[in-house]
N, C-alpha and C positions, 0 to 999 in steps of 0.2 A: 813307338812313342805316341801317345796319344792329347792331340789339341784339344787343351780348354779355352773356356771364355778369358780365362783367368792368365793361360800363357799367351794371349793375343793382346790382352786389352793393354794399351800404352795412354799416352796421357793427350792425344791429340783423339780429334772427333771420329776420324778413318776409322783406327784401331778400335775404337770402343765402339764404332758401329760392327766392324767385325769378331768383337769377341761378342753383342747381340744377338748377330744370324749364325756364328756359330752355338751360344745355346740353343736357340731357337731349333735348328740342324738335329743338335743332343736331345731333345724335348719333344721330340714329334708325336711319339707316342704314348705320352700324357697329354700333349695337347696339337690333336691334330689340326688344328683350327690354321696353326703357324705355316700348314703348307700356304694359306695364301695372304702371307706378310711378304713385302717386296720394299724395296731401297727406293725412291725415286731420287736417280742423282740430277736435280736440277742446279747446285752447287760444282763448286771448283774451279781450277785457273783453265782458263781456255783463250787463244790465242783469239783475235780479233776476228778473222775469216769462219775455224768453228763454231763463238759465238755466234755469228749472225746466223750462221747457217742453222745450228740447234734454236736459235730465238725465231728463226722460221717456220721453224716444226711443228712451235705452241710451246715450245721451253718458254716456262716465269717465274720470275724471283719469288722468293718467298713460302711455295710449297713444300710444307714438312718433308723431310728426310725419308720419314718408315711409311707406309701405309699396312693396315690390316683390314684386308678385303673381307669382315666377317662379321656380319652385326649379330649384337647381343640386345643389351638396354639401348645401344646408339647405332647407325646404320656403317657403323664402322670407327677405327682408332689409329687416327694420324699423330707420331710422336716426332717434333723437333728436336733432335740430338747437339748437344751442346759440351765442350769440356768445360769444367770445371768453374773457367773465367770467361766462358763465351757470352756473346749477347746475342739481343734477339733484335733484328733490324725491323725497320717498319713494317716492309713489305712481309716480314714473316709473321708479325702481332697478326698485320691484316687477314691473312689466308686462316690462323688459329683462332680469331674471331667469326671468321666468316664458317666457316669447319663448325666449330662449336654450335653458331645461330642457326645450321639449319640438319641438325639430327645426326651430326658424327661427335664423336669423342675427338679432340686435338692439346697436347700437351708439349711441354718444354719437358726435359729428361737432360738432367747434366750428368749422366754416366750412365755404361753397359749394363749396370746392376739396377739402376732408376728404373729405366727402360725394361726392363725384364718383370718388376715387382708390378709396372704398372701393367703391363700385356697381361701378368697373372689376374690380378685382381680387375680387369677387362673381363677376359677368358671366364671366372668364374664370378662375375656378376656384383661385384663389390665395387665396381664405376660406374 
């Protein structure tokens, strides 16, 4: 049986970041650029003791989800993955401002297919 994007993605932001990296996964070899896209999980429930201990590391709120370590027209393409009804908290506007003002690409993407259309038209120079 073979996994798509499409038998992965569910309606919570997990799932639809993993039916992303798995197109991404599928796609390599149209667009090999995707080997260095990566997850940044600064996000999720973390007990008090982990938290500190990740906020020790240089863990901070508000950095985009995806990174694509691959400049084209911008020095790279940080996408905020969102479902459907999600919002964007301050500290996240901040870092997609900040991203923006100095020579990266940074977007909100409310689903695995959002997210995909815009790494294309990244990839091939339409951003």
């Amino acid at each position: 049986m073979t996994v798509t994007p499409e038998s992965i993605a569910g309606s919570s932001e997990a799932s639809q970041m993993k039916a992303l990296f798995c197109w991404a996964a599928l796609n390599l070899k149209t667009y090999p650029q995707l080997k260095f896209m990566a997850h940044i999980p600064n996000g999720g429930s973390r007990d008090v003791r982990e938290g500190a201990n990740l906020k020790a590391q240089g863990v901070k709120k508000g950095i985009p989800d995806v990174g694509l370590f691959y400049p084209t027209n911008y020095a790279g393409l940080f996408i905020e993955m969102k479902t459907k009804t999600g919002s964007v908290s301050v500290e996240q506007q901040d870092w997609l401002d900040f991203l923006n003002s100095v020579g990266y690409k940074a977007l909100i993407c409310y689903s695995w297919i959002e997210a995909r259309d815009c790494l294309v038209d990244y990839l091939e120079g339409r951003l």
